[in-house]
N, C-alpha and C positions, 0 to 999 in steps of 0.2 A: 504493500500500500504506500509506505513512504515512499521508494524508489518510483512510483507513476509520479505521487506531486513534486519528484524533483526533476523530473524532465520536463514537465506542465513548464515549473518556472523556467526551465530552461528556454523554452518556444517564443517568451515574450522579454526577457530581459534584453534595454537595451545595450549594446559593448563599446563602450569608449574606452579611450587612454588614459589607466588610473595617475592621480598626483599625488603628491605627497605633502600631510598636513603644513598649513603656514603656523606659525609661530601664533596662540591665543593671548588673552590677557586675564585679569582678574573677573573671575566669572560669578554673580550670586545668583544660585536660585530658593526661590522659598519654599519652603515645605511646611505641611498644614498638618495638624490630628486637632482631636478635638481637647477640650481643655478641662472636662471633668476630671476627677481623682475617681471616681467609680467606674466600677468594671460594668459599663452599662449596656449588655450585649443585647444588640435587639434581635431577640430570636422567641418564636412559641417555647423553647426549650431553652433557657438559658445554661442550667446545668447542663446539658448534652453540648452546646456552642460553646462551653468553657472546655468541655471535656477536650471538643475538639480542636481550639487552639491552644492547649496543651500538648496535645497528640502532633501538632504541627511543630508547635517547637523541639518536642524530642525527634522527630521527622530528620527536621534540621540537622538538630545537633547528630545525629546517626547518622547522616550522607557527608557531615562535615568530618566527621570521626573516621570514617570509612575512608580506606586509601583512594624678568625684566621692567623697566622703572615706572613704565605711563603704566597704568593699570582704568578701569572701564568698569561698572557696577552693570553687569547684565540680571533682570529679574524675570523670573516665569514661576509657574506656582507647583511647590509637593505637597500633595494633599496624602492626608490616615485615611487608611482603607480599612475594611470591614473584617481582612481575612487575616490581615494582623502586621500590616508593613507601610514601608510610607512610600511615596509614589512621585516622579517627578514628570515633564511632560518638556520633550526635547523634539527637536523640527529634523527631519530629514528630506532629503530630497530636493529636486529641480522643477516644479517650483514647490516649497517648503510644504511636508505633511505632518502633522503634529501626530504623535505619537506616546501613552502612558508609559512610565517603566519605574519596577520598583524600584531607588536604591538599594543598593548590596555588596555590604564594604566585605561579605564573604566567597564571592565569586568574579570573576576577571571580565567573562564575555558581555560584548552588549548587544541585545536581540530584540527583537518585533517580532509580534504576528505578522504574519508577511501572506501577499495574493488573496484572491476571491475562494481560492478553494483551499485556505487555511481549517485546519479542523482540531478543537482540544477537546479532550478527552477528560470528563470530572469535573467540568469549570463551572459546575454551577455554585457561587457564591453567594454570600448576601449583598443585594443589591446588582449581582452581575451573572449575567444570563451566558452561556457559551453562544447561543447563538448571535447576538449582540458583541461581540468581543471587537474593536475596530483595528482593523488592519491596515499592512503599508502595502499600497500597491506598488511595484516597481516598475511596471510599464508604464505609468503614470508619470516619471519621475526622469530627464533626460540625466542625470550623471548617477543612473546606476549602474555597477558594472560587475558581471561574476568575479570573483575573484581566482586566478588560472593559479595551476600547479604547480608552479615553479615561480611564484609571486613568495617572496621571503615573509610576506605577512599571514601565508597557509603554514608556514611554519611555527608559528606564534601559538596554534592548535594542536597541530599534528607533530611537530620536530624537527628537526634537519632532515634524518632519514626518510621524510614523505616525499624530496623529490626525487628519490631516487626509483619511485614508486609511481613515478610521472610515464606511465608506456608509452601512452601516445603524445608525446613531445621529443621532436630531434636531441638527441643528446648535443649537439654540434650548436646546436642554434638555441637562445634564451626565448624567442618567440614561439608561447606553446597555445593552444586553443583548448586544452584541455582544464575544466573544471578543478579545483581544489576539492576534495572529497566532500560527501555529506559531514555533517556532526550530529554527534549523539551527547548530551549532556544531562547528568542528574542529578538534580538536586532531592534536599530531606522532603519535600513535598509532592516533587513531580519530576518529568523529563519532557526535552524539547530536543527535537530534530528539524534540520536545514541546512541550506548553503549558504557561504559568506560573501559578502559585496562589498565592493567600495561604494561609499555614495558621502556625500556631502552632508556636516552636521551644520546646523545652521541657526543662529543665537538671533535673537530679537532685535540687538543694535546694528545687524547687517555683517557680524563678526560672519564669517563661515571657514568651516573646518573641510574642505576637498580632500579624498579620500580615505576618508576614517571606515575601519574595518567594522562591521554591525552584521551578527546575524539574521538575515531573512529566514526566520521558523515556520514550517510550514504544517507543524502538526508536534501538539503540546499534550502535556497529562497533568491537568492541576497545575496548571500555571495562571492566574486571570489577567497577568497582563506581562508586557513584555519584561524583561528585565537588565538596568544598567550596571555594571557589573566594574567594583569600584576596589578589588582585588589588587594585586601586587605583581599578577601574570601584562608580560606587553600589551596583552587585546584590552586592558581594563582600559576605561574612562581616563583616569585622570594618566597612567602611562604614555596612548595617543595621543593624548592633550600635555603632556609633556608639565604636571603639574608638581609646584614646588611644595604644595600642602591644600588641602582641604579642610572642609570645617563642617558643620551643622549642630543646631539647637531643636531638637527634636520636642515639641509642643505634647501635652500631656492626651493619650489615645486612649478612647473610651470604646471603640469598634465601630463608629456610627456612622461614618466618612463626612465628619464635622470639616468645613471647611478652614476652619483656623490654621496660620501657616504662619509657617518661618523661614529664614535662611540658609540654604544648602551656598557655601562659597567657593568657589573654585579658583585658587591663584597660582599664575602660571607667571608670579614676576621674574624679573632678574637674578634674584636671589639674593635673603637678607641676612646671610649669616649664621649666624649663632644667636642671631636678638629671638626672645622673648612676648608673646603677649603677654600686655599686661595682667595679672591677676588670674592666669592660669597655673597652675600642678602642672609638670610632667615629671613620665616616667620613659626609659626608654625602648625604644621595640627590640623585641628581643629574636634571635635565629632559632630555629629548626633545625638540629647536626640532620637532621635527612633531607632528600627533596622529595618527602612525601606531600608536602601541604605547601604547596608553592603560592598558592591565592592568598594566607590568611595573615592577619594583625596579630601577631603575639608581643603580651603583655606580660611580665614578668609580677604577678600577684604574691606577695608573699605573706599577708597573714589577711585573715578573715576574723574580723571583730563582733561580738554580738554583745551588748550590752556594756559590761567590762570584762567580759570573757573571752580571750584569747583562742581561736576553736584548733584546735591541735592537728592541722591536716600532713597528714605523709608527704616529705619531701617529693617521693614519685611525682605525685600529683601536681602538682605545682611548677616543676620545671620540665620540659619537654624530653628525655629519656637520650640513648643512643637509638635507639629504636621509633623514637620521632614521637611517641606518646607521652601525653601528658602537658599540661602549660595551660594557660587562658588566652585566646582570641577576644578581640571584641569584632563583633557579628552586628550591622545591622538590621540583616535578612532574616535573624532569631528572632521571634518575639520577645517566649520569655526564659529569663537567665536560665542555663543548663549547668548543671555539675554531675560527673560522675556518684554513681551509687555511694563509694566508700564516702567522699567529701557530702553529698548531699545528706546521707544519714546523720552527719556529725553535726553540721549546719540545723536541721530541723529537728532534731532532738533536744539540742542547745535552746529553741526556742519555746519547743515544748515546757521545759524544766522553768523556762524564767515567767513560762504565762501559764504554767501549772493550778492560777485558780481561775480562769475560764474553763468551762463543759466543751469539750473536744467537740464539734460535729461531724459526729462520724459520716452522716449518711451523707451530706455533702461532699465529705471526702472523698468516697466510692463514686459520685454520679460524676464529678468535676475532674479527676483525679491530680487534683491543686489537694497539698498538707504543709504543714497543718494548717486545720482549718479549727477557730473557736467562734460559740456562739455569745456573743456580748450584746442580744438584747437586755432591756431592762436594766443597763449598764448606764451610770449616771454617765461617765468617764472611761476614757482606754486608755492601757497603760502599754505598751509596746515597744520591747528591747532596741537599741539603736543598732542600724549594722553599717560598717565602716568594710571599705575594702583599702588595703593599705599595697601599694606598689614598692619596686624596687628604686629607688632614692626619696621614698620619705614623701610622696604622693599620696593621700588619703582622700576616697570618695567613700565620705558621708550620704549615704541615701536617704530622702527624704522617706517617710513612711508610708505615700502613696506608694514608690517606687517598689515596694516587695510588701507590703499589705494591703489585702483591697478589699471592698464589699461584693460578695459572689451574691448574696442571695439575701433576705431582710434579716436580719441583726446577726449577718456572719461574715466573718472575713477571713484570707487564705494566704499564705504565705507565697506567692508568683514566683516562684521558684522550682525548676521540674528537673524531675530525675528520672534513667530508663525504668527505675523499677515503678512506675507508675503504669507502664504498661507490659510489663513484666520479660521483657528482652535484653540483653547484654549488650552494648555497643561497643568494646574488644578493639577499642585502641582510639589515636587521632585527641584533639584537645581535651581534656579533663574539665575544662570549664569554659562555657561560652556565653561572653557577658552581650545578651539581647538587647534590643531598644527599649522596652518596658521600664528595663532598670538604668534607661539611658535618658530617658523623659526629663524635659528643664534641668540639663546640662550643655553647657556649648564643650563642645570638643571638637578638638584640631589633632588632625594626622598629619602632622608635619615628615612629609618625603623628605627634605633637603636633609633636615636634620638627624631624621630616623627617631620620631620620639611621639608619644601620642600625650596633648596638653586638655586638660577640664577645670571647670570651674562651674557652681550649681549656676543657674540663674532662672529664670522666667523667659521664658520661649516661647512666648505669645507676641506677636509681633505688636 
């Protein structure tokens, strides 16, 4: 089936002489969620719609675990979406076709639904129909163009050793007409298959970016929108765009696709050095002795605070192995924060002990499967242990109490923190902890590329 719609798209793509990106500037775009502190899912079942954005973030975390000076303010809008990620909306094409795509600082590629006869599999969301799903037409579009086999940017996917895999192209001659392979990519949610194009990105103040590599997908699984993929691999976003740091202030997400938004910033200056923003924490990014996880942000976390309780996590865990296991990512394709069983037991036991006279709610636990969960109606007041993440140079992210306790159901709240054994699978290697958006909500943070160092500070993210 896949193999017909990628000769389909072959019949109408038009083929020009691809270029190579001109140099961008300081890029902002806003992104939006909504701005309550409650977990307000609009669903007949909200228990069951918790359940299942739960189930989406251990998803996650188990495909993740599984092996210059003038600067320009460009704005367009990311809005919070329903299924549990935040979304921005970038132009492609000749003449310009707007297009959704989730941010996802945990994967590299950046893809579309692509053609009339795109087809996903699962996509029915809240609020978003498969059959509705808007696509990029590429025949629509004069500077789309396949991307051929012996184009050094099909390496970027495939390896060096793909072009040797080039049959029908002259060895003798770089001029080949042959197609760059399909791809197959999976994520903790779903998979997307298609061919790669060059085509044109193209920014609001008339900046445009000629030949940026973008997946045209022509048949998805649980995917509802396309995704920009903000990763550490060449094909990411800010790699093409040749950026010296990024940023975003992620607004607080209730599931309701509120439109409140903030800024996603993108700067591609000249480069500033070793300077500072003002009044941000960093800590710095840390390697992977493997190349098993070439996409992700590791973060060197080293103590987990709950209250005044120091939570006693195994070295393993914490730093990434010879074996490439073990460490924390920040993810912002996660929903909600994941930790390995051994660390997550430690963590929610520690909570249990300290909120030991609230009445567990069990049955909420079982339908949700978010723990602990306590019932605090009839509660004049709540008391709720503080938890701090402490990095490697003395970096500390204080969470606010939204950020890992929320109201699931009337006078009960749940600690947003999920582990495999919630759904009772082992995930057998890849990060031990992956710090999600949820617990990223009204903080600004900076991935500073030049530097290699990731900077936060709380604040209000509400534009």
């Amino acid at each position: 089936m896949a193999s017909s719609r990628f000769i389909f798209l072959l019949s109408f793509l038009i083929l020009i002489s691809s270029s190579e990106p001109t140099p961008a500037t300081t890029i902002i775009i806003p992104l939006s969620a909504p701005s309550s502190t409650k977990l307000n899912i609009s669903s007949k079942n909200p228990r069951g719609a918790l359940y299942h954005l739960a189930s989406l973030s251990l998803s996650r975390a188990h495909h993740i675990k599984s092996p210059k000076t003038n600067f320009s303010l460009i704005k367009t809008p990311l809005f919070p979406r329903s299924y549990g990620g935040y979304s921005i909306s970038l132009n492609f094409g000749t003449p310009p076709q707007t297009t959704k795509l989730v941010m996802d600082t945990g994967s590299s590629l950046v893809w579309f639904p692509c053609t009339s006869r795109y087809l996903c599999s699962k996509c029915d969301f809240p609020n978003i129909q498969a059959a509705g799903i808007p696509t990029f037409m590429p025949k629509l579009s004069s500077s789309s163009n396949l991307i051929g086999c012996k184009n050094h940017k099909c390496s970027w996917l495939f390896g060096p050793k793909i072009q040797s895999k080039c049959q029908e192209c002259d060895p003798t001659t770089q001029n080949c007409t042959q197609a760059c392979p399909p791809y197959v990519l999976q994520y903790g949610s779903g998979s997307t298959a298609g061919l790669l194009l060059s085509e044109t990105l193209d920014f609001p103040d008339k900046k445009t970016i000629p030949g940026f590599l973008v997946g045209c997908s022509l048949f998805s699984i649980r995917q509802p929108e396309g995704i920009a993929g903000f990763g550490r691999s060449p094909e990411s976003l800010p790699s093409q765009l040749g950026l010296k740091k990024f940023s975003y202030c992620l607004v607080s997400h209730a599931f309701d696709d509120s439109p409140a938004s903030s800024d996603l910033v993108l700067d591609t200056g000249s480069g500033s050095g070793d300077t500072k923003t003002p009044g941000l924490s960093y800590t710095r990014f840390q390697k992977n002795p493997t190349t098993a996880f070439p996409d992700y942000y590791y973060v060197l976390l080293r103590n987990i605070v709950i209250g005044d309780t120091h939570v006693k996590v195994p070295y393993r865990f914490m730093v990434p192995g010879s074996d490439g296991n073990g460490g924390t990512i920040v993810d912002s394709g996660t929903t909600f924060t994941f930790m390995e069983k051994p660390v997550y037991e430690l963590v929610a036991k520690e909570f249990e002990k300290q909120m030991a006279h609230y009445t567990v709610a069990t049955e909420i636990q079982n339908h949700t499967g978010l723990r602990p969960c306590f019932n605090i109606s009839g509660e004049k007041s709540v008391s709720v242990p503080e938890l701090i993440f402490q990095f490697k140079g003395g970096a500390k992210m204080a969470l606010p109490t939204a950020n890992y306790f929320s109201f699931v159901d009337s006078g009960v709240i749940c600690l947003t923190i999920v582990s495999d054994n919630l759904v009772g699978s082992g995930f057998g290697g890849g990060p031990a902890i992956i710090l999600g958006n949820y617990q990223q909500r009204n903080f600004y943070v900076e991935f500073d590329l030049e530097n290699e160092r990731f900077g936060f500070k709380q604040q209000n993210c509400v534009s």
